[in-house]
C-alpha positions as CSV (number, residue, x, y, z in Angstrom):
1,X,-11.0,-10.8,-20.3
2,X,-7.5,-9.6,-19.6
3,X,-4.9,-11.9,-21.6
4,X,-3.6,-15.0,-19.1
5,X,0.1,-14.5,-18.6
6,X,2.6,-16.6,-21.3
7,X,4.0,-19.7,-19.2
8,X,1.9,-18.8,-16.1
9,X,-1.0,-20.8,-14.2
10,X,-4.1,-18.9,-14.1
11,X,-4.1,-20.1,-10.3
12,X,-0.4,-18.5,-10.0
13,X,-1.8,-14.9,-11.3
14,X,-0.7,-13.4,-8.5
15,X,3.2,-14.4,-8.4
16,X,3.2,-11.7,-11.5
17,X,0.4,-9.9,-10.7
18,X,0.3,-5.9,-11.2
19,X,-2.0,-5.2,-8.5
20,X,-3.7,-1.1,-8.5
21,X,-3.9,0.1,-5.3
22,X,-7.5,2.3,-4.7
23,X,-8.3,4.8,-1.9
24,X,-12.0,4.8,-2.4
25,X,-12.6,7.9,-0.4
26,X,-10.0,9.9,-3.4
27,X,-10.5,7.5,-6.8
28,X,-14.1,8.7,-7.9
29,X,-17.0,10.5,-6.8
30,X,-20.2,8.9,-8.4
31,X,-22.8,10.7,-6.5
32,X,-21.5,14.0,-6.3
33,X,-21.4,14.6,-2.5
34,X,-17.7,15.2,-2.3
35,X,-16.5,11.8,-1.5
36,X,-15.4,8.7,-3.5
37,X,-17.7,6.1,-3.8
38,X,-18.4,2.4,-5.6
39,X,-20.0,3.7,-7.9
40,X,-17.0,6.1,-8.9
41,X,-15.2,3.0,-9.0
42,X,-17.6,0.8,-11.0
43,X,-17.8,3.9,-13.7
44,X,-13.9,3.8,-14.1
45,X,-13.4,-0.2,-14.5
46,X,-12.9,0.4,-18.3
47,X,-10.3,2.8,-17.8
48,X,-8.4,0.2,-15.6
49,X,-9.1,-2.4,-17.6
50,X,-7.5,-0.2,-20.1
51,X,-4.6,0.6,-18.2
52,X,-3.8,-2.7,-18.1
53,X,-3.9,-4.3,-14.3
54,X,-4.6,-7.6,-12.9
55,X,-6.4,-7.0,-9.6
56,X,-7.5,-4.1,-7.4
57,X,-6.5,-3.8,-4.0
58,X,-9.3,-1.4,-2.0
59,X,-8.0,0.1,1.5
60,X,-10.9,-0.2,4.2
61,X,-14.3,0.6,2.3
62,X,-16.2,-0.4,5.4
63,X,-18.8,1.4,8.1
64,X,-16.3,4.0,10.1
65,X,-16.0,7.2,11.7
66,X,-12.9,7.9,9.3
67,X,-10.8,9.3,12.0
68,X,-7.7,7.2,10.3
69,X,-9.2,6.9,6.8
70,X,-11.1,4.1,7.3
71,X,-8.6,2.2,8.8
72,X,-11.4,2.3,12.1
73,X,-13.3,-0.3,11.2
74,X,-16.8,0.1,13.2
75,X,-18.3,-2.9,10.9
76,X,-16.3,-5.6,8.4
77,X,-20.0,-6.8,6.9
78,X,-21.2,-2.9,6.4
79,X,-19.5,-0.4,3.6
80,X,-20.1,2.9,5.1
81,X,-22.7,4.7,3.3
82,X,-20.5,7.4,2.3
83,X,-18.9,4.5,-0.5
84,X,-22.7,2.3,-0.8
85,X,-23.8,-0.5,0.0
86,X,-22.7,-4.6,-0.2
87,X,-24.6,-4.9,-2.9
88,X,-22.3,-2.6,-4.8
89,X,-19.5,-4.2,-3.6
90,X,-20.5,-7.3,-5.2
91,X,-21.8,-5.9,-8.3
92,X,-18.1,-3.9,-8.0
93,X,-16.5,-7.5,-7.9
94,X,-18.5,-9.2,-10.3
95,X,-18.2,-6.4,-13.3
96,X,-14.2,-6.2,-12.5
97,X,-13.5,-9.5,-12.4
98,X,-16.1,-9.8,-16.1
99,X,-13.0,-7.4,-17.2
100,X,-10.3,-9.8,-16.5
101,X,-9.3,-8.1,-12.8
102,X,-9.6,-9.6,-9.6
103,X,-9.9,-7.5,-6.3
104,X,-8.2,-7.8,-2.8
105,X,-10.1,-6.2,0.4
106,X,-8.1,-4.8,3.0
107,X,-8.5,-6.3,6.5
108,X,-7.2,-4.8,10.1
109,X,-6.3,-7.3,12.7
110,X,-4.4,-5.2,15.4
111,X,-7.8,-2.9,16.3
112,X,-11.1,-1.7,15.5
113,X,-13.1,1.5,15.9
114,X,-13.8,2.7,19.5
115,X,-17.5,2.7,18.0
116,X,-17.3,-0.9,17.4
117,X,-20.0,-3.0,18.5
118,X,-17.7,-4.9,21.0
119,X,-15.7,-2.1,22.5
120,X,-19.0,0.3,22.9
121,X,-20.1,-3.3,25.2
122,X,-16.8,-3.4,26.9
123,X,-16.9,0.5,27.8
124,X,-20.8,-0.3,29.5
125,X,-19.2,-3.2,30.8
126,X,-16.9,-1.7,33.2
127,X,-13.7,-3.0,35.0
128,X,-13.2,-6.9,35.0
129,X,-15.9,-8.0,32.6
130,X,-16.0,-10.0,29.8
131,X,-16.3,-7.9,27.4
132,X,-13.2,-6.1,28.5
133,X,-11.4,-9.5,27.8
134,X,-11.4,-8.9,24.2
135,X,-9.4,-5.8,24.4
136,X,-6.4,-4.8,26.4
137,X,-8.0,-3.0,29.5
138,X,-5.2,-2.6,32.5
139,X,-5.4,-0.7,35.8
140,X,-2.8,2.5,35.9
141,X,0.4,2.7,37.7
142,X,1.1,5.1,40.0
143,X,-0.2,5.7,43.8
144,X,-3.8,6.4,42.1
145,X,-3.2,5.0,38.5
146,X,-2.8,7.9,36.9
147,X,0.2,6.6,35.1
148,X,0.0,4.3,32.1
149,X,0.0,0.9,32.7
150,X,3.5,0.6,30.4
151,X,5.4,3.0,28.4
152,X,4.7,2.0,24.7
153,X,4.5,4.6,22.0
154,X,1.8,5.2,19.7
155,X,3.3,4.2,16.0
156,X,2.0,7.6,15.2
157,X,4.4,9.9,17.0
158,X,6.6,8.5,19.3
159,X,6.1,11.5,21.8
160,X,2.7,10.2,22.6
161,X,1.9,7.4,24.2
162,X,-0.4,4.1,23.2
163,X,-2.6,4.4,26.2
164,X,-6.2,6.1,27.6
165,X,-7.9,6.8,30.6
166,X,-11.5,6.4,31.0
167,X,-13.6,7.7,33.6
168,X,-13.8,4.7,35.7
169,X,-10.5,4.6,36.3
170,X,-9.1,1.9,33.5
171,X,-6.5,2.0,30.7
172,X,-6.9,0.8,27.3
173,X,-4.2,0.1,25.0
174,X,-4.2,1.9,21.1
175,X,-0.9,1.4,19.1
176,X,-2.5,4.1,17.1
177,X,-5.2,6.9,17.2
178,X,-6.8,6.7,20.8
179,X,-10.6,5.9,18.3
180,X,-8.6,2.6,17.5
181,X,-8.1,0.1,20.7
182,X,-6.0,-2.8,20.6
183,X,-8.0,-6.3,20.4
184,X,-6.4,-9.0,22.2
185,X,-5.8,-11.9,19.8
186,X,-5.1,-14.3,22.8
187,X,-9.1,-14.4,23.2
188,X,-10.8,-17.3,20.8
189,X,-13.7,-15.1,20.2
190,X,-11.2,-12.2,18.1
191,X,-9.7,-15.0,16.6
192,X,-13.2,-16.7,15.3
193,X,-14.3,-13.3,14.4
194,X,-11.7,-12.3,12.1
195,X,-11.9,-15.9,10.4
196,X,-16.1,-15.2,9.9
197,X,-15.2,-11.7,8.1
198,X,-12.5,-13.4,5.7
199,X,-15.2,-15.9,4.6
200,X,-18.3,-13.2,4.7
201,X,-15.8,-11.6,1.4
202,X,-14.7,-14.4,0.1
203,X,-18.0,-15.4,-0.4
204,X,-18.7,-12.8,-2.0
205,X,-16.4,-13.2,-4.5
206,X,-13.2,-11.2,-3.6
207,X,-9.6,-13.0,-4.4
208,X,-7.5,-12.2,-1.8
209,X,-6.8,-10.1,1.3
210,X,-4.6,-7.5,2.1
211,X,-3.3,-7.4,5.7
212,X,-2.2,-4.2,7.6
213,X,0.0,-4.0,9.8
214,X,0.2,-7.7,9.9
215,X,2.9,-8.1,12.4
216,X,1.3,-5.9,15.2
217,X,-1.7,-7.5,16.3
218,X,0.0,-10.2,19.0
219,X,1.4,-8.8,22.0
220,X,3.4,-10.1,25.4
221,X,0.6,-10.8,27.7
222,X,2.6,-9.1,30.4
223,X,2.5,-5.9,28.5
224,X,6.4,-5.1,29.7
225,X,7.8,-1.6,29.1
226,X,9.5,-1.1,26.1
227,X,13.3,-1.8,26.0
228,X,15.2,-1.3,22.8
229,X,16.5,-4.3,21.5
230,X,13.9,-6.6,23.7
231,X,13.7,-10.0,22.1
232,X,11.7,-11.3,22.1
233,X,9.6,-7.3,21.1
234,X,6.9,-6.9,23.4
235,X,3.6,-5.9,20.3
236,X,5.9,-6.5,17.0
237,X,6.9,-10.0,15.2
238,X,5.6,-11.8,18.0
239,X,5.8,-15.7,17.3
240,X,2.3,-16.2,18.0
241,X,1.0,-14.7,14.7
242,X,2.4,-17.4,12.7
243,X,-0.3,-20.0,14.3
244,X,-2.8,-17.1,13.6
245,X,-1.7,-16.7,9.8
246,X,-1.6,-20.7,9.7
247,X,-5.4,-20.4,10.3
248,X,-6.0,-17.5,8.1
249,X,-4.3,-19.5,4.8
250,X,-6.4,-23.1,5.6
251,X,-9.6,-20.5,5.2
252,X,-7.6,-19.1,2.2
253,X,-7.1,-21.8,0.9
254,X,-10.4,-23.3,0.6
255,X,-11.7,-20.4,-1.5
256,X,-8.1,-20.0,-3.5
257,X,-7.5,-16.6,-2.0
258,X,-4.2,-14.9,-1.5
259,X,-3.3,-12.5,1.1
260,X,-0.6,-9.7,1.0
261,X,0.9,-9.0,4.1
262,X,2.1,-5.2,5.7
263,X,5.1,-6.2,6.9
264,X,7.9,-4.1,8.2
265,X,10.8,-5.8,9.2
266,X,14.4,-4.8,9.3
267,X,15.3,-9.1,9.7
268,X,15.0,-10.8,6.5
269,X,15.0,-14.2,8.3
270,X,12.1,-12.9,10.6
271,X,10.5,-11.5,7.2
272,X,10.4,-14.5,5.6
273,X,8.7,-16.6,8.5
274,X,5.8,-14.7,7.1
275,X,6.1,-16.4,4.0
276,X,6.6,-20.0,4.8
277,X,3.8,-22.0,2.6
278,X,0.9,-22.2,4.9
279,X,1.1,-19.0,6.0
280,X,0.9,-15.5,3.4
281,X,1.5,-15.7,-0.2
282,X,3.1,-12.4,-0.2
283,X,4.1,-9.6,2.0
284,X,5.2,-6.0,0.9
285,X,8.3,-5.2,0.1
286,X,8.8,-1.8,1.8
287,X,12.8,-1.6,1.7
288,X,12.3,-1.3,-2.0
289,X,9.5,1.4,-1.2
290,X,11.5,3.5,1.1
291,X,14.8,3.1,-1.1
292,X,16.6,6.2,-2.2
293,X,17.4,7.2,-5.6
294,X,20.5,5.7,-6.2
295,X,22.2,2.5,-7.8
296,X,23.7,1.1,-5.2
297,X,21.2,1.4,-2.5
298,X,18.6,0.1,-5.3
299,X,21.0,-3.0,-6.3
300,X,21.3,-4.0,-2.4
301,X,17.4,-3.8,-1.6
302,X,16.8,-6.0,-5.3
303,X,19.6,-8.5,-3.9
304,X,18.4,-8.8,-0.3
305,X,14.6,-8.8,-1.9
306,X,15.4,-11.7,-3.7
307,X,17.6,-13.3,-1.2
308,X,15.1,-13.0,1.8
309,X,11.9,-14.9,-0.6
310,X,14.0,-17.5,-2.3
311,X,14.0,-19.5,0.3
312,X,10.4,-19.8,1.0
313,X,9.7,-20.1,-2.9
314,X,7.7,-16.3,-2.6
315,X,7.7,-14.1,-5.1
316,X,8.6,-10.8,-3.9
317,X,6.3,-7.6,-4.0
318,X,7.2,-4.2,-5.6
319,X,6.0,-0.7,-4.6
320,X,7.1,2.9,-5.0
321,X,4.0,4.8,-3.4
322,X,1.1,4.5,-1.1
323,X,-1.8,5.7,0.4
324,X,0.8,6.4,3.4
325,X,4.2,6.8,1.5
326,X,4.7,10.7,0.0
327,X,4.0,10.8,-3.9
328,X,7.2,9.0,-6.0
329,X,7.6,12.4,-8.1
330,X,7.6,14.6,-5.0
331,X,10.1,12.4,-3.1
332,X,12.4,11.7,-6.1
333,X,12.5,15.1,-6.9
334,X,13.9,16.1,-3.8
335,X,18.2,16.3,-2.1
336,X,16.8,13.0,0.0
337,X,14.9,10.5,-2.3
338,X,14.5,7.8,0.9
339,X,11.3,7.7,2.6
340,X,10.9,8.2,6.1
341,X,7.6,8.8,8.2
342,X,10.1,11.0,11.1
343,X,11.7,13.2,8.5
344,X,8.3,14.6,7.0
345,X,8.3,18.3,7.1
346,X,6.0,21.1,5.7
347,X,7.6,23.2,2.4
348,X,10.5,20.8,1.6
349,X,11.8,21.7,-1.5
350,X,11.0,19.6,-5.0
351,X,12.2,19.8,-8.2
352,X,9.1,18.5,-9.8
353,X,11.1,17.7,-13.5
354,X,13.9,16.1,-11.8
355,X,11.0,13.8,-10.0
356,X,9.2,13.1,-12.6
357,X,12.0,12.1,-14.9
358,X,13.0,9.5,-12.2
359,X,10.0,8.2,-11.6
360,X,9.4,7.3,-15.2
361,X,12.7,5.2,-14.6
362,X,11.5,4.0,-11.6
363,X,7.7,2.9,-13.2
364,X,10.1,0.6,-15.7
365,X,12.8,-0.9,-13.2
366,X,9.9,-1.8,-10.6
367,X,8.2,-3.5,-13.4
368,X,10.6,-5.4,-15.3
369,X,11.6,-7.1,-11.4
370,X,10.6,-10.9,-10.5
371,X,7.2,-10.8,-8.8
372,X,4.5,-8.7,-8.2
373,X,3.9,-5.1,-8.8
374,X,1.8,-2.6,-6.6
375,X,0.5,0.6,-8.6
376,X,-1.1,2.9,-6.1
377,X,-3.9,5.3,-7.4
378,X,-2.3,8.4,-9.1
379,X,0.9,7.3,-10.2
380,X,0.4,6.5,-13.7
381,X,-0.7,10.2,-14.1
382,X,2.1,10.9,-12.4
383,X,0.6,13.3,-9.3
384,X,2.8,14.9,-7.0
385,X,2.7,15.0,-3.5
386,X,0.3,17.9,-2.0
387,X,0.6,20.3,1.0
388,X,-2.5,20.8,2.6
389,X,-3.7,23.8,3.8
390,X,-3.6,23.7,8.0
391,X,-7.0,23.9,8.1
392,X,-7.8,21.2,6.0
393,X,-6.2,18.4,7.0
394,X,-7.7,15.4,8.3
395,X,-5.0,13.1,9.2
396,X,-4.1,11.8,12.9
397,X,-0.7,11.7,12.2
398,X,-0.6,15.3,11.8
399,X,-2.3,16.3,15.0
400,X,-0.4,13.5,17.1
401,X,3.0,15.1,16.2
402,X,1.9,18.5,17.3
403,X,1.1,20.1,13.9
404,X,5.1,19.4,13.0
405,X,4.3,16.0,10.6
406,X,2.1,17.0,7.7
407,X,0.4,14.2,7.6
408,X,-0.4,11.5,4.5
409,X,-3.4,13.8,3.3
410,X,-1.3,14.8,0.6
411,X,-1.0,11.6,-1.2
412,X,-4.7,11.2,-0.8
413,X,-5.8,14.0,-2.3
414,X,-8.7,13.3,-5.2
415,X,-7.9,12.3,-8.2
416,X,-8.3,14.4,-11.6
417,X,-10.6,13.1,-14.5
418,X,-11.4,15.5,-16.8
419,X,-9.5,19.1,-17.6
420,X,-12.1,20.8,-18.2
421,X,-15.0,19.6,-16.1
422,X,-15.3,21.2,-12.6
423,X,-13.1,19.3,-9.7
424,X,-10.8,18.0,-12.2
425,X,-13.7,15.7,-13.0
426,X,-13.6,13.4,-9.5
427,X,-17.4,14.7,-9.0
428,X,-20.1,16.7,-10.6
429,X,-21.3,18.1,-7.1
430,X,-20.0,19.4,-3.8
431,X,-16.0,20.2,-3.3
432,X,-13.8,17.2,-3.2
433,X,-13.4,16.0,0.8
434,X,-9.5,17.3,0.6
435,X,-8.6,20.6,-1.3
436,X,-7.2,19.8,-4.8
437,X,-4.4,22.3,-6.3
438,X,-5.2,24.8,-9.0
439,X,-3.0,23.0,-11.4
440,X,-4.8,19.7,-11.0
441,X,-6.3,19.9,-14.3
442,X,-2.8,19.3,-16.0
443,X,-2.9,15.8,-14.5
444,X,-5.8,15.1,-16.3
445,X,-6.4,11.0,-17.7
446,X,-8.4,12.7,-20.3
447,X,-5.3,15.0,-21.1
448,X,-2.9,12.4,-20.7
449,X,-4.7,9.7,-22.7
450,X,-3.9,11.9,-26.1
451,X,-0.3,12.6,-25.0
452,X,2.0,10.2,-26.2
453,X,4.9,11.6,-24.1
454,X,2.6,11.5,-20.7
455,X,3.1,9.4,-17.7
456,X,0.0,7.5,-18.6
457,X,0.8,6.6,-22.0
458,X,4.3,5.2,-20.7
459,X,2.0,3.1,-17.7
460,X,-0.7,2.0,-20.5
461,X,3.0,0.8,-23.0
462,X,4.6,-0.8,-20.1
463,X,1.6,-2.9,-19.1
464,X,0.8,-4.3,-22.3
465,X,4.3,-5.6,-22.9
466,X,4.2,-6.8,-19.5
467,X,1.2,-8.5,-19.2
468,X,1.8,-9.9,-23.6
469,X,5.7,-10.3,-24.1
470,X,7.8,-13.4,-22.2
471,X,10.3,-12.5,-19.6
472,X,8.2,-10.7,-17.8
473,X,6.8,-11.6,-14.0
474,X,7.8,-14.2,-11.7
475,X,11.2,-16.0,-12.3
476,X,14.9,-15.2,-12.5
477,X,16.7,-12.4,-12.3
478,X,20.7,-12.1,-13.5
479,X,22.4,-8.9,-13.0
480,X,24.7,-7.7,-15.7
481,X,27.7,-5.7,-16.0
482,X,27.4,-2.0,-15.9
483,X,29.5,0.9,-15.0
484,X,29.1,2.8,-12.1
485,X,25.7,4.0,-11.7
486,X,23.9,1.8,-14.1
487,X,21.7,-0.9,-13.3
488,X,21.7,-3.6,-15.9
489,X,19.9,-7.0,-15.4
490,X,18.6,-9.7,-17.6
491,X,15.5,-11.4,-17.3
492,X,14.4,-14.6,-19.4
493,X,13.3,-14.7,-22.8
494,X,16.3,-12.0,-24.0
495,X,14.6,-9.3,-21.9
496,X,17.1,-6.8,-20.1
497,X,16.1,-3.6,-18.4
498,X,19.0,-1.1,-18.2
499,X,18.2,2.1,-15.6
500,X,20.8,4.7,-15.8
501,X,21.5,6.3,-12.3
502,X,24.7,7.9,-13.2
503,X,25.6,11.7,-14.4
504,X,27.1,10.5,-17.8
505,X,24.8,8.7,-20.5
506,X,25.4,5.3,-20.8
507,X,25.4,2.9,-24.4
508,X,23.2,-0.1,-23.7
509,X,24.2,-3.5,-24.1
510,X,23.7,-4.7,-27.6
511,X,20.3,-5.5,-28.8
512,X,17.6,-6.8,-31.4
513,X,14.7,-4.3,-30.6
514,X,14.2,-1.7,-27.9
515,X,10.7,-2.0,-26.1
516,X,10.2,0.9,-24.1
517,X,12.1,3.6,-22.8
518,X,11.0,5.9,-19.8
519,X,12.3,9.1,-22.0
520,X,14.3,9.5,-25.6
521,X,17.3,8.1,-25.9
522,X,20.6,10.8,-27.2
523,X,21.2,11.2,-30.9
524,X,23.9,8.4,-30.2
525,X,21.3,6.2,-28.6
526,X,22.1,6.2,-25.2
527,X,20.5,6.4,-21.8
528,X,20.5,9.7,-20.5
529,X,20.5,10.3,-16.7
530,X,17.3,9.1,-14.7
531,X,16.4,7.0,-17.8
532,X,15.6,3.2,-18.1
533,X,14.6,1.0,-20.7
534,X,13.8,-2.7,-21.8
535,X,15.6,-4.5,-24.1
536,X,15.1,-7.6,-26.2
537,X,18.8,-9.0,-27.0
């Protein structure tokens, strides 16, 4: 069993949890066909036991026709056969949690798959039936409704609109891929459902629930067109999720689950409604995410962070990468470090060094913070971002901008095992789902787990003096004086972590020991540039 935190509850594990994000379809091929499966997973446990985590959070690894990487859920009680069965699930579950982690399934309120059960009924349905009731089905405008019943965007590519036409005459509204229809959560029955499929896992064992797009799902019943600056919005932040969310934590809390909301909010008052106690324990922190590299912007998204939880009594959430989000050594390494789904483009230039070198600092200042850490797949191996041949990619995102967004494929591509075996080592059989580059091999965990300068061995060093030394996790944060370009803070327990953003090198502030550092200090022991470290003073 993984070592209980120093001065921490076993029932508060997830205040300070370091939580590794896996993309099922890209983690491990077990049988060979091509895709990542369970039993991938189940054959790597001891690698992220060793790595050092606390929980595993797995993005949708239920039935769907994958047109949004499983984020088209056709059936919450089914895995699609592609991953296994339930049955692996739970064996999944019960082996990873023998090894001291805990795992968080993904849910997704705002839609399901235009396969669904419920939606297939509502299609034989037709016009003003029941079935229709549990989506949002509308007549068209226009003399003959041809035109969409309201002018919403789809949230992947503003250019295209969130509504279809069917045959018999109706609309149906899709904030995302046209496979993926809106459900109406002012009907009991969607509300019931969703409560039946958090219990279905929590009786089977999982520990929490993460939540996408959690602020989507409610929507004006009027369906207005959309004006900028419309308060109250029209499908986002909509007051009527809280009483939702209010339900979802008494089911919670009768298992002692925890749920991790997707929540993109530019209002940190609005943000932390979300995090009142009886409604999520935590919600992502994607300022921090789509932060830039540099000290000032870094210091302001900490401050607000902090600011924005403190008075709800949440701990805040820290991430650098996801299954969406381009790769943290691909975007560091590049003349804008911010993250922005609109400014994707195909052959942006990267200085993959420069990238690299930052996100070692980055791995460091992310986990030395108050709260919880999110690791997603890849990044302790340090993997950049991929371009994916034209041909190959898979993502919607990419064909609803017109070819111009290159999609998220490229964070997604499969992961590499084993130098020298074929396919990196992600399967023994057919080729990987997503095309991996010729240099994969160098990414190796088997190469990296002998290299005491790799990205893997600073990720293995940084979670063991996490998860063993005080200071760490949930709790205060004091920022210290630094000169420009430095960020210098002190947790409890004599622990500082000093990042060093600025051209010149920079002395740290005097100190017993030196824990970890994200590359070697000068002969003079200073920080060079794009280097952090933790202190014990």
């Amino acid at each position: 069993m993984a070592a209980t935190r120093p001065n921490s509850p076993d029932a508060d594990w997830w205040r300070s949890a370091v939580i590794y994000q896996v993309y099922v379809r890209s983690f491990a091929d077990g049988d060979g066909d091509g895709t990542g499966d369970l039993a991938g997973v189940r054959a790597k446990l001891p690698y992220l036991a060793e790595l050092g985590v606390d929980a595993l959070w797995f993005t949708p690894w239920y039935l769907s026709p994958m047109v949004d990487g499983g984020y088209d859920v056709a059936d919450y009680r089914v895995i699609d056969p592609a991953f296994g069965t339930v049955a692996e699930a739970e064996k999944l579950v019960a082996e990873a949690r023998a090894l001291g982690i805990r795992t968080l399934v993904d849910i997704v309120p705002n839609h399901v798959s235009d396969q669904h059960v419920w939606f297939q009924a509502a299609l034989a349905a037709g016009p003003g039936s029941a079935a229709r009731e549990l989506f949002h089905f509308r007549a068209g405008r226009g003399a003959h409704g041809e035109l969409p019943p309201n002018d919403w965007p789809s949230q992947f590519s503003a250019s295209a609109g969130a509504w279809t036409r069917l045959p018999d005459g109706e609309w149906y509204l899709h904030l995302f891929a046209p496979e993926q229809p809106d459900l109406n959560w002012a009907h009991p029955a969607v509300r019931q459902e969703h409560e039946d499929v958090l219990r279905f896992w929590l009786e089977r064992g999982v520990a929490g629930v993460r939540i996408d797009s959690a602020a989507l799902p409610a929507k004006d019943p009027a369906l207005p067109d959309f004006v900028e600056g419309l308060d109250p919005h029209p499908f986002l932040d909509r007051d009527e999720l809280h009483d939702i969310y209010r339900s979802w934590r008494a089911v919670a809390d009768e298992y002692g689950a925890v749920f991790v909301g997707e929540v993109w909010l530019p209002d940190s008052e609005r943000f932390a409604r979300y995090l009142r106690p009886d409604e999520l324990h935590t919600a992502f922190n994607l300022s921090f995410l789509s932060c830039p590299w540099d000290a000032v912007r870094l210091r302001t998204s900490i401050t607000e962070t902090l600011a924005e939880h403190a008075p709800v009594g949440a701990p805040a959430t820290w991430v650098l990468c996801n299954h969406d989000v381009t790769r943290t050594v691909t975007r560091y390494g590049r003349a804008d470090t911010a993250f922005d789904f609109t400014m994707k483009a195909f052959g942006t230039p990267t200085d993959l060094a420069l990238g690299t070198r930052r996100a070692r600092a980055a791995a460091l200042l992310s986990l030395a913070l108050p709260g919880s850490v999110y690791v997603y797949q890849g990044e302790e191996l340090g993997l950049p971002e991929c371009e994916i041949p034209l041909g190959r990619i898979q993502d919607p995102m990419h064909f609803r901008s017109g070819g111009a967004d290159p999609g998220r494929d490229g964070c997604r591509v499969p992961l590499p095992w084993v130098a020298g075996a074929p396919h990196a080592g992600f399967g023994s059989g057919a080729e990987p789902w997503l095309p991996q580059p010729a240099d994969w091999a160098a990414y190796a965990a088997d190469r990296q787990s002998g290299d005491p300068a790799s990205m893997l061995a600073l990720y293995r060093a940084a979670l063991r003096i996490r998860r063993t030394g005080p200071g760490f996790g949930d709790g205060p944060l004091t920022w210290l004086p630094a000169p420009d370009g430095v960020l210098s803070f002190a947790r409890g327990d004599g622990l500082v972590c000093v990042v060093n953003l600025a051209a010149a090198p920079c002395a740290p502030p005097p100190h017993t020991s030196l824990l970890l550092a994200s590359g070697p200090l000068d002969d003079e022991g200073r920080l060079p540039q794009d280097t952090a470290a933790w202190l014990r003073v």
